[in-house]
C-alpha positions as CSV (number, residue, x, y, z in Angstrom):
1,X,92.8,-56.7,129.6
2,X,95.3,-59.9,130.2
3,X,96.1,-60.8,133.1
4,X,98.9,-59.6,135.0
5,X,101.1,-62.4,137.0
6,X,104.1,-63.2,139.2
7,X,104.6,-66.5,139.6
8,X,107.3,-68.0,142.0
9,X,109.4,-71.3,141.2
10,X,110.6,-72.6,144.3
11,X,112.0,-75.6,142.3
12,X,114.0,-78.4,145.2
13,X,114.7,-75.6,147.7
14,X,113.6,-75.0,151.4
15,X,112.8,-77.1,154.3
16,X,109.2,-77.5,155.2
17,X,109.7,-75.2,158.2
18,X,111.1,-72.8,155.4
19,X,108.6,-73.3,152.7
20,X,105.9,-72.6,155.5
21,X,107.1,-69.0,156.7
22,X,107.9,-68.3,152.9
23,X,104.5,-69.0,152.4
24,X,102.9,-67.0,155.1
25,X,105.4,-64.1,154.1
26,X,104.1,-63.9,150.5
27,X,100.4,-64.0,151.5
28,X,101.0,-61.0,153.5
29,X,102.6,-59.2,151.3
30,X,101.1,-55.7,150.0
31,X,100.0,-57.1,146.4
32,X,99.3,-54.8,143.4
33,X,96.0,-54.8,141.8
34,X,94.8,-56.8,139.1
35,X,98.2,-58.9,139.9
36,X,97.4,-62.6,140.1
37,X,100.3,-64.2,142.5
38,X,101.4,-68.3,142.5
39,X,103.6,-70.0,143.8
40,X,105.5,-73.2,143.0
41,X,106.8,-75.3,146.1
42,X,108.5,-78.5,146.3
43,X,105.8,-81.6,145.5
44,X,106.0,-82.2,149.5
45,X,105.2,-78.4,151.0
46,X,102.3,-78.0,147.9
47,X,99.3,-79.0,150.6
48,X,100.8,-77.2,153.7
49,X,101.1,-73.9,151.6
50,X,97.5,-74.3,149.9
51,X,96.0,-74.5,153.5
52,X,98.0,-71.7,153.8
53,X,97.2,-69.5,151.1
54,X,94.7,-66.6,151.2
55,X,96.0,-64.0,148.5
56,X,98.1,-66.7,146.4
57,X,97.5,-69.2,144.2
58,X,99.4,-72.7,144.7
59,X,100.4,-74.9,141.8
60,X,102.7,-77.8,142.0
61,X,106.1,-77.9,139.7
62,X,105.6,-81.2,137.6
63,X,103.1,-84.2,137.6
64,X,102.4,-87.1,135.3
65,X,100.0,-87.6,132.8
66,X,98.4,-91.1,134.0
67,X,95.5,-90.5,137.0
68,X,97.1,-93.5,138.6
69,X,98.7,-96.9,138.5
70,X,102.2,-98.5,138.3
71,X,104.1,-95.2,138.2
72,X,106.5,-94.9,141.1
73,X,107.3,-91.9,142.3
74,X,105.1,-89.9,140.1
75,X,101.9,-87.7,141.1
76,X,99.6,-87.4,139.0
77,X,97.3,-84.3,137.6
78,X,93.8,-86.5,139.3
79,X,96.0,-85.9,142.6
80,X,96.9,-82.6,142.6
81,X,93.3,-81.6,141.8
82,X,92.2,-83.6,144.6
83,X,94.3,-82.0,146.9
84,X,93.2,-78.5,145.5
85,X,95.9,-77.6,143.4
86,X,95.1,-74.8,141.1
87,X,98.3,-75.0,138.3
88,X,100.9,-76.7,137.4
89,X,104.3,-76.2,135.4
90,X,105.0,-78.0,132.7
91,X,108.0,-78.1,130.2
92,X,110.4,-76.0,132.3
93,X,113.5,-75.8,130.8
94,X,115.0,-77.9,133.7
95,X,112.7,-81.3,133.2
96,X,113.3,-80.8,129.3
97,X,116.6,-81.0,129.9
98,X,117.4,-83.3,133.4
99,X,114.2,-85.5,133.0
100,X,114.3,-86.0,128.9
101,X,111.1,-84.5,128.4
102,X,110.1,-83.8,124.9
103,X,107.5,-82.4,123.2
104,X,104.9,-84.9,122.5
105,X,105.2,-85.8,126.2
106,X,104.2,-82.0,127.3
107,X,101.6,-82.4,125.1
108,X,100.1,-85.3,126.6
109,X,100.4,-83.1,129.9
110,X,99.5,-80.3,128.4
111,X,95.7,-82.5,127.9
112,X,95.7,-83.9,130.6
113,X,95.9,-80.6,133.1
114,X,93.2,-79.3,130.9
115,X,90.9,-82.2,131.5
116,X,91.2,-81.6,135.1
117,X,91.0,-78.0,135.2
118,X,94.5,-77.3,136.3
119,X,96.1,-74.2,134.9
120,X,99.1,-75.0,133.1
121,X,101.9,-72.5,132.5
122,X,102.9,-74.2,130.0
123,X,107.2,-72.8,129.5
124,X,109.3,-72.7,126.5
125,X,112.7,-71.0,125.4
126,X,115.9,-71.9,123.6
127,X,119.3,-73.1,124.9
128,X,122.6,-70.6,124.0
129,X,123.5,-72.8,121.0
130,X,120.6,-71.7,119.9
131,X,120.4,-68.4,120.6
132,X,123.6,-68.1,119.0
133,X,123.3,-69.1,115.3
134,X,120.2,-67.0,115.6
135,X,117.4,-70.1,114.8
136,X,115.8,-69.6,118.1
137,X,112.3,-67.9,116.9
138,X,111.9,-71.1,115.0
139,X,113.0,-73.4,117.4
140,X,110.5,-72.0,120.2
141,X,108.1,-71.4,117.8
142,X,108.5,-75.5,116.9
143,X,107.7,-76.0,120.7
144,X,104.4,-74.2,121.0
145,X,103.6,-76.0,117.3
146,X,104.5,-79.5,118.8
147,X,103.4,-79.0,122.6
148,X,100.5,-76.8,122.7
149,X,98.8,-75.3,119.0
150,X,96.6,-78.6,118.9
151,X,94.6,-77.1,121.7
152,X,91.0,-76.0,120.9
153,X,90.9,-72.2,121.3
154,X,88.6,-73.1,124.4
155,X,90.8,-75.0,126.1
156,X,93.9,-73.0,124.9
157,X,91.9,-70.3,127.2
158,X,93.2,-72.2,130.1
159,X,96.7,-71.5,129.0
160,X,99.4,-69.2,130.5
161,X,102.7,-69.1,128.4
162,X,106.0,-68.7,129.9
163,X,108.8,-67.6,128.0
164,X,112.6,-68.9,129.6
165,X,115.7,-67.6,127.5
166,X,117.5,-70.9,128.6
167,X,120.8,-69.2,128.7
168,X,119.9,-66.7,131.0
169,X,118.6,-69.1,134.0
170,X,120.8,-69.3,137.1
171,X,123.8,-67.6,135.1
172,X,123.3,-63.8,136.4
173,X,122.7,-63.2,132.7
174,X,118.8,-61.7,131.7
175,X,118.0,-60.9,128.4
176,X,118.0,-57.3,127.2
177,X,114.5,-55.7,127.3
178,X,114.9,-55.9,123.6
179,X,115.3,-59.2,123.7
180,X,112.7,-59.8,125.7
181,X,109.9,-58.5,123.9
182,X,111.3,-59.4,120.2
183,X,110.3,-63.0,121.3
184,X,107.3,-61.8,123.2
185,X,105.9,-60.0,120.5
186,X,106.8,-63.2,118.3
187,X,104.9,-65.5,120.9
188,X,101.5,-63.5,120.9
189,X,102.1,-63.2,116.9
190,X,101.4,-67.1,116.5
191,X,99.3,-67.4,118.7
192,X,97.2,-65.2,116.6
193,X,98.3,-66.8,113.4
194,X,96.6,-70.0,115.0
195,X,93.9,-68.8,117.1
196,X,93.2,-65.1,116.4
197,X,93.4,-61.4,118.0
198,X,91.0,-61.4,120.7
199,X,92.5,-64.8,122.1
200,X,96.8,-63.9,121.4
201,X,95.6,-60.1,123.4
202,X,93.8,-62.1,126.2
203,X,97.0,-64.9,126.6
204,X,100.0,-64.1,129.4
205,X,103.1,-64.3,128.3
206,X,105.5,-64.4,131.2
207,X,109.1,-64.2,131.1
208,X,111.3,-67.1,133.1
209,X,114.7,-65.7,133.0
210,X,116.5,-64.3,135.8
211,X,114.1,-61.6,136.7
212,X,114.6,-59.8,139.8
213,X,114.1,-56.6,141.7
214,X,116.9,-54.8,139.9
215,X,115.3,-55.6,136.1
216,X,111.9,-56.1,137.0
217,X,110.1,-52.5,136.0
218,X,112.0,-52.7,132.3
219,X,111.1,-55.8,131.7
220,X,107.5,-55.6,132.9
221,X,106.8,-52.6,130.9
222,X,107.4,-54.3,128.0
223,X,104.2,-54.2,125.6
224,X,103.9,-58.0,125.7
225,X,105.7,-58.9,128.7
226,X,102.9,-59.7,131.4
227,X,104.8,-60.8,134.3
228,X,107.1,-63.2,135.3
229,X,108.2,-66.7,136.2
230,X,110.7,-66.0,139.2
231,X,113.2,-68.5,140.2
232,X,115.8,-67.5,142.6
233,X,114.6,-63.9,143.8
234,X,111.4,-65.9,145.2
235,X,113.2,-67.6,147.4
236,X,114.0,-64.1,149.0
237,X,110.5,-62.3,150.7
238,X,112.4,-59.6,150.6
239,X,113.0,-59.9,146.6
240,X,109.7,-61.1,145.8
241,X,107.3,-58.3,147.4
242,X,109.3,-56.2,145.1
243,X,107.9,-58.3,142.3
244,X,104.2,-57.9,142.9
245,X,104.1,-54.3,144.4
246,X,102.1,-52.3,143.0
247,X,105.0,-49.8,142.5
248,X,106.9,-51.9,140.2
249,X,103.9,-52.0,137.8
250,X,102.9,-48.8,137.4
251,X,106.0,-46.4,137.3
252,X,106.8,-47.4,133.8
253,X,103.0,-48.8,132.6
């Protein structure tokens, strides 16, 4: 059985005060079983909400793949591990395309979180041009082959996939359910080209694109859907407890 997670990207929102209550708010939130539950805060709020955490997990949303030296303004993977960080995102849609990273740099992330044991959740998904002239299994597919299929199959273990239909984040647009799982189901079917059944049944595959309480159950109950990667609706305790009740898992599953 794979896991099951819900994963909240706070990306550059909330004061610390904020990011504080938010985090004392998720942790006491009624969380359904066998559903892990991270969270994402800004770089500065990462420490304050690990001392904070109980029932979450608490991963930071970018570092660099140096341990240290003349890199200014850059944390590196060595760090967060020091300070007790458990994951960390890398190729989010947003530092592919702001920040100019490309794929051999996420691979040299990729490595480098694995060497220190950090969970990466590791994201990838096409832009609309893309998705519209229909070339977008190939072009994610080319992501995963570039960024992350050089992994052994131990250390691709450590791996949780993310799945972000570019066009659909911070546009009110979400893929269909169809949608969701064609690419899914196409996901899970390389990985298993490259690393074989037991490992592509055992690897998450979240989806990162406007999920909220209103689409949640659908999309969840898709067969290779496992959870999500929630951007704005975790800003919102109110949104988010809807994400990892119990109830929202089980009423179509």
């Amino acid at each position: 059985m794979r896991s099951k997670i819900v994963a909240g990207n706070w990306k550059m929102n909330l004061s610390q005060e904020q990011a504080k209550e938010l985090c004392k708010e998720v942790n006491n939130m009624s969380i359904g079983s066998g559903i892990e539950v991270y969270i994402f805060p800004p770089m500065l709020y990462v420490s304050d909400c690990n001392s904070l955490s109980t029932n979450v997990k608490v991963g930071a949303q970018n570092a660099y793949p140096k341990d240290n030296g003349a890199y200014t303004g850059e944390v590196s993977m060595w760090q967060l591990k020091e300070a007790g960080i458990q994951a960390v995102l890398i190729g989010h849609s947003e530092r592919r395309e702001y920040f100019n990273e490309n794929n051999a740099f996420l691979k040299e992330k990729l490595d480098v979180a694995i060497a220190h044991g950090i969970k990466p959740f590791f994201c990838c998904g096409e832009p609309l041009e893309i998705r519209e002239n229909e070339t977008f299994l190939e072009y994610v597919k080319n992501q995963l082959r570039e960024s992350v299929f050089h992994l052994s199959a131990s250390d691709f273990k450590q791996v949780v996939l993310a799945y972000e239909p570019i066009w659909a984040i911070g546009t009110g647009k979400t893929a269909t359910t169809e949608q969701a799982e064609e690419m899914h189901a196409a996901i899970r079917s390389w990985v298993e080209e490259k690393y074989g059944k037991e490992i592509a049944d055992n690897t998450p595959i979240l989806y990162g694109g406007s999920c909220n309480p209103g689409n949640a159950q659908s999309l969840f109950a898709c067969e290779n859907v496992d959870g999500g990667l929630i951007g704005g609706a975790a800003l919102k305790a109110s949104d988010f407890s809807v994400l990892v009740a119990e109830e929202t898992w089980t009423i179509l599953n």
